[in-house]
C-alpha positions in Angstrom: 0.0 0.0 0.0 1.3 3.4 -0.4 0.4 7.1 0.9 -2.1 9.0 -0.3 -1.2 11.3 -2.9 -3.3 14.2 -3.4 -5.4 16.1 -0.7 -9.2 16.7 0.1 -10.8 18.5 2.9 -14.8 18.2 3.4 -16.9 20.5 4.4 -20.9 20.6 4.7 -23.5 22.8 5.1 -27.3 22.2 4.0 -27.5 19.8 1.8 -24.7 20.9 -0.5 -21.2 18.6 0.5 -18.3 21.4 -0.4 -14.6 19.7 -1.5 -11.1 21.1 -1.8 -9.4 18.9 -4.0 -5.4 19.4 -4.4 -4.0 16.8 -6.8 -2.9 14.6 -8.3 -4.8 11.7 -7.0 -3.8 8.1 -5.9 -5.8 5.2 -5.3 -5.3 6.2 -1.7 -6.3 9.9 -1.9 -9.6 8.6 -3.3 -10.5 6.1 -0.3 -9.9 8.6 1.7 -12.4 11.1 -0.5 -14.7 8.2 -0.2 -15.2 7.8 3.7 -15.2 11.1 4.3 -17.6 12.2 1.9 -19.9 8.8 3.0 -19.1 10.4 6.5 -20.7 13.7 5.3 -23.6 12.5 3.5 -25.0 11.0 6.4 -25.2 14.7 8.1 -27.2 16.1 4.9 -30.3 15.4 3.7 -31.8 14.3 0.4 -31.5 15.4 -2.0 -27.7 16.8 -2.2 -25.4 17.9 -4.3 -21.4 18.8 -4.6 -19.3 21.8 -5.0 -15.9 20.9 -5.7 -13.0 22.8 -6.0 -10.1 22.1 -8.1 -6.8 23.2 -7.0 -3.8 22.7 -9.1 -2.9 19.2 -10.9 -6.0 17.1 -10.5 -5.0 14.6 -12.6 -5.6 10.6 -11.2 -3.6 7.7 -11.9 -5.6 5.2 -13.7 -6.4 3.0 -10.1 -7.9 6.4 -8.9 -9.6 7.2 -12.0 -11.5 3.5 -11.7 -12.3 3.9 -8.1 -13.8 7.7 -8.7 -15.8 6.3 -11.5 -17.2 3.7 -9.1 -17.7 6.1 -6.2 -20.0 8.2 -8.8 -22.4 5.4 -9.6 -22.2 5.3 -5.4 -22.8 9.0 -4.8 -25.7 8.6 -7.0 -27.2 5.5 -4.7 -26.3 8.0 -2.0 -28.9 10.8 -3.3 -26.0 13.4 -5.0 -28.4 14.9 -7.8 -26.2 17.5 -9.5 -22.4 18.7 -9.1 -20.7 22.0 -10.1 -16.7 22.2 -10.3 -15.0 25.2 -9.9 -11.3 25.6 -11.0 -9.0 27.8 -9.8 -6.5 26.8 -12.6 -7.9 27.5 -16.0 -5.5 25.7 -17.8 -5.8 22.3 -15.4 -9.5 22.7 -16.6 -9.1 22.4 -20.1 -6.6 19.6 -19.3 -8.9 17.1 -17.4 -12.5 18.6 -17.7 -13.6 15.8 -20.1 -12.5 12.8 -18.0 -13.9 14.7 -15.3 -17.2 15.5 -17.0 -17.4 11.5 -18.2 -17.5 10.2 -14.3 -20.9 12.2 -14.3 -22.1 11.9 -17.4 -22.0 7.9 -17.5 -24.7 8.0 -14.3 -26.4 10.8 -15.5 -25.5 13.2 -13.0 -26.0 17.0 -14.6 -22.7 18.6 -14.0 -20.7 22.0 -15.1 -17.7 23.5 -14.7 -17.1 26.9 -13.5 -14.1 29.4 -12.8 -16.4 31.6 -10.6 -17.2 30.3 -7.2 -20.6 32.7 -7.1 -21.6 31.7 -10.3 -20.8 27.9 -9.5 -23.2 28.3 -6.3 -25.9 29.9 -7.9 -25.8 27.0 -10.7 -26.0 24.1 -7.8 -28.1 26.3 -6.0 -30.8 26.2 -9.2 -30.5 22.5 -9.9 -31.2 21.3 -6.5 -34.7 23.6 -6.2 -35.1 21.8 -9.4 -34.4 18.1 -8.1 -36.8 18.7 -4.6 -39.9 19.6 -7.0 
C-alpha cells in the first residue's frame, strides 16, 4: 500500500457537500475522499449535491480514475443529484475537464464547470430547487 497522494478536505453545510481537492490523486487519496464524503452524506439530507474545488494538478492515476468512477455510480445511490466544479486553474480545466465530466455523465448526473465560485453556487443552487420539485 502506499500514501495518499493528493489532498481533500470536506466541508458541509445544507445539503450541499463542499470539497477542496489538491492533486494529483492516488488510489489512496480517493478512499480517503470516499469515507469522508460517505461520513458527510449521512449529516445532509436528500436530496444533495457537490461543489468541488479544483486546486492545481487534478489529474488521477488510472487506479484512482476507476475507483472515482465507481464512487460516482455510489454518490448517485447516495442521493447526489447535480455537481458544479469550480477551478482555480484555468489551464488544469481544459486539461482534465472531459474525463472529469465523463465520471458524471455515464450516471447521468447533470454537471458544469465553473471558474467563478458565485456563479458555481448559484448553478448548484438552481438544480437542486429543481431536483426537490
Amino acid at each position: 500500500m502506499f500514501d495518499s497522494h493528493g489532498k481533500f478536505i470536506i466541508s458541509y453545510k445544507d445539503n450541499i457537500i463542499e470539497v477542496q481537492a489538491s492533486g494529483p490523486f492516488n488510489l489512496e487519496a480517493v478512499k480517503c475522499y470516499e469515507e469522508a464524503v460517505v461520513e458527510a452524506v449521512r449529516q445532509i439530507s436528500n436530496p444533495w449535491g457537490q461543489i468541488i474545488f479544483m486546486h492545481h494538478n487534478c489529474l488521477y492515476t488510472p487506479e484512482a480514475e476507476e475507483e472515482m468512477q465507481s464512487f460516482t455510480k455510489l454518490r448517485k445511490e447516495l442521493g447526489l443529484k447535480t455537481i458544479a466544479l469550480v477551478f482555480t486553474d484555468h489551464t488544469a480545466m481544459f486539461l482534465i475537464r472531459d474525463k472529469i465530466s465523463s465520471f458524471y455523465r455515464q450516471q447521468d448526473i447533470p454537471c458544469e464547470f465553473f471558474t467563478d465560485k458565485t456563479k458555481a453556487y448559484k448553478w448548484l443552487n438552481t438544480q437542486l430547487q429543481q431536483a426537490s420539485n
